[in-house]
Every structure is written in structure tokens, then in C-alpha cells.
N, C-alpha and C positions, 0 to 999 in steps of 0.2 A: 530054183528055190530062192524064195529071197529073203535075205537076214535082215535082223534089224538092229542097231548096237547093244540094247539092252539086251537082250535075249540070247544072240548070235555072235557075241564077240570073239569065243575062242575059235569057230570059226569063222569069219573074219580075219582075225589075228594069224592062224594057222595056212590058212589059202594067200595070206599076201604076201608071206614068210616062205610060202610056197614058188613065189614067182606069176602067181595068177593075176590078171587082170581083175583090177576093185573099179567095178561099174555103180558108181555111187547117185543116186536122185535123191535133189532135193527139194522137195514137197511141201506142202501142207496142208492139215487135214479138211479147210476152207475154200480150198481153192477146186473149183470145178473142171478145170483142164487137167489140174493131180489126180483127181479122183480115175477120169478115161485112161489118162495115163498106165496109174497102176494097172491095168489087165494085160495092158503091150507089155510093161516091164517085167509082170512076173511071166509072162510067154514068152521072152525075150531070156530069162533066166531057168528057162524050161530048155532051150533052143543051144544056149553057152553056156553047157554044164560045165565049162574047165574055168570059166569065169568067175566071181562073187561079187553078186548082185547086191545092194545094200540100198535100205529105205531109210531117208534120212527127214523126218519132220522138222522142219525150221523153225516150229514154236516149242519144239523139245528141246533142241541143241541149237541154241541162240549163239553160243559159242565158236561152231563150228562153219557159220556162216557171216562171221566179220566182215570177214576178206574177200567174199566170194557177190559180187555181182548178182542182185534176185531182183532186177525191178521187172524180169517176165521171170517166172518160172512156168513147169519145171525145169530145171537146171541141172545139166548132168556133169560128174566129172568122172574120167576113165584114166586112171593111172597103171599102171604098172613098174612097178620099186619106186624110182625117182622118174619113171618118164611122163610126162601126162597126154596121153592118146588126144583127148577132147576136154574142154572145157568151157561150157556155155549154156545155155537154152536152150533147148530142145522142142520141136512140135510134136504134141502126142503121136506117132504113127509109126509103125515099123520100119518104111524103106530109109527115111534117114538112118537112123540110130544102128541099121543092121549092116548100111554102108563103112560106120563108122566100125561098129565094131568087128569089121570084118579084115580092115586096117591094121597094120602095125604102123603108118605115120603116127612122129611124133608134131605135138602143135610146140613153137616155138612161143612159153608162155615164161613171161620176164618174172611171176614167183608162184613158189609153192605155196597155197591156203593153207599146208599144213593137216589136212584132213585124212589121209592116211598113216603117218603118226602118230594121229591123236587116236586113232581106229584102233592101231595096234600095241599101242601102249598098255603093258599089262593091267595099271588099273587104271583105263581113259576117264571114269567119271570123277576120278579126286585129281586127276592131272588138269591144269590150269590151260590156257592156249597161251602161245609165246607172244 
């Protein structure tokens, strides 16, 4: 299943409070590689029901992608509490992204974007990014 912050927050908020992996893309609704994407990601969130899956439009939340590297999307990040699995680019296709998250390596990334926080912050749309 895949959430989306407006719609999906409290779970979202609830599953990462859980300990689950937040497998986050970031998208846009322009972009033609996003589009194929989306069908591997919601089969992908079909596949890691213990996971939460999150669609995140870059021209929605301009905020939440400051920090975060988009001169190729889609761009995924996979956190789990403070650890971040992955963080980067991704090509539309299954066998990366299912290596990845089939992983528990941690990628040694020098800062947090903050974007799980912001996720789970009980009201994330009035909260500001630091």
C-alpha cells in the first residue's frame, strides 16, 4: 500500500513509531521515469507489507526536499529510526531497489534531510523544516 503524507500520515506516523522501514520516493507528477516508477513501487509495497511505503511529489513538498540531491529522480530514501538503508537515485526497476531492500546495511550518510521527522511530526504541514 502506498501512503501519501496528506492522506496517510497517521499511518505513516504510526508504522515508523513502530520500528518499520519508511521507503520514501521522491517524484514528480512530470516526470516520465516517476510515472513507470510508480507501478514497481506500489508492487514493491505490495511485496513489503512490514514496510511504509511513501509517495512524495517534489512540487508538493518543496520543503522536504532542500537537502536532498534531485538532479536525477526518482530519488529514494529508506530509513529506519535514525539509520538510513539508502539514499539516492534510483532506476525504475525491481532488481535494484529489492536488493536494497532486502538489506539491513546501513549507508554511511554524513546528514539526516530530516524527512522522517518531518513525516512524523504530529502536525508535519504547520511544522517548518530546521
Amino acid at each position: 500500500m502506498l501512503n501519501y503524507p496528506d492522506l496517510d500520515k497517521d499511518n505513516i506516523s504510526y508504522r515508523s513509531a513502530s520500528g518499520k522501514k519508511l521507503v520514501i520516493t521522491f517524484c514528480a507528477s512530470w516526470c516520465n521515469n516517476c510515472e513507470s516508477w510508480k507501478d514497481t513501487f506500489t508492487l514493491l509495497s505490495e511485496k513489503f507489507i512490514d514496510d511504509c511505503f511513501v509517495w512524495i511529489d517534489i512540487d508538493e513538498y518543496p520543503e522536504l526536499v532542500s537537502e536532498i540531491d534531485l538532479d536525477i529522480i526518482p530519488v529514494v530514501l529508506i530509513q529506519k529510526k535514525q539509520d538510513i538503508h539508502f539514499l539516492g537515485p534510483i532506476r525504475p526497476g525491481l532488481e535494484a531497489i529489492m536488493n536494497i531492500l532486502n538489506s539491513d546495511k546501513v549507508m554511511n550518510v554524513e546528514f539526516d534531510p530530516g524527512v522522517r521527522e518531518y513525516l512524523t511530526f504530529p502536525d508535519f504541514q504547520a511544522r517548518a523544516m530546521y
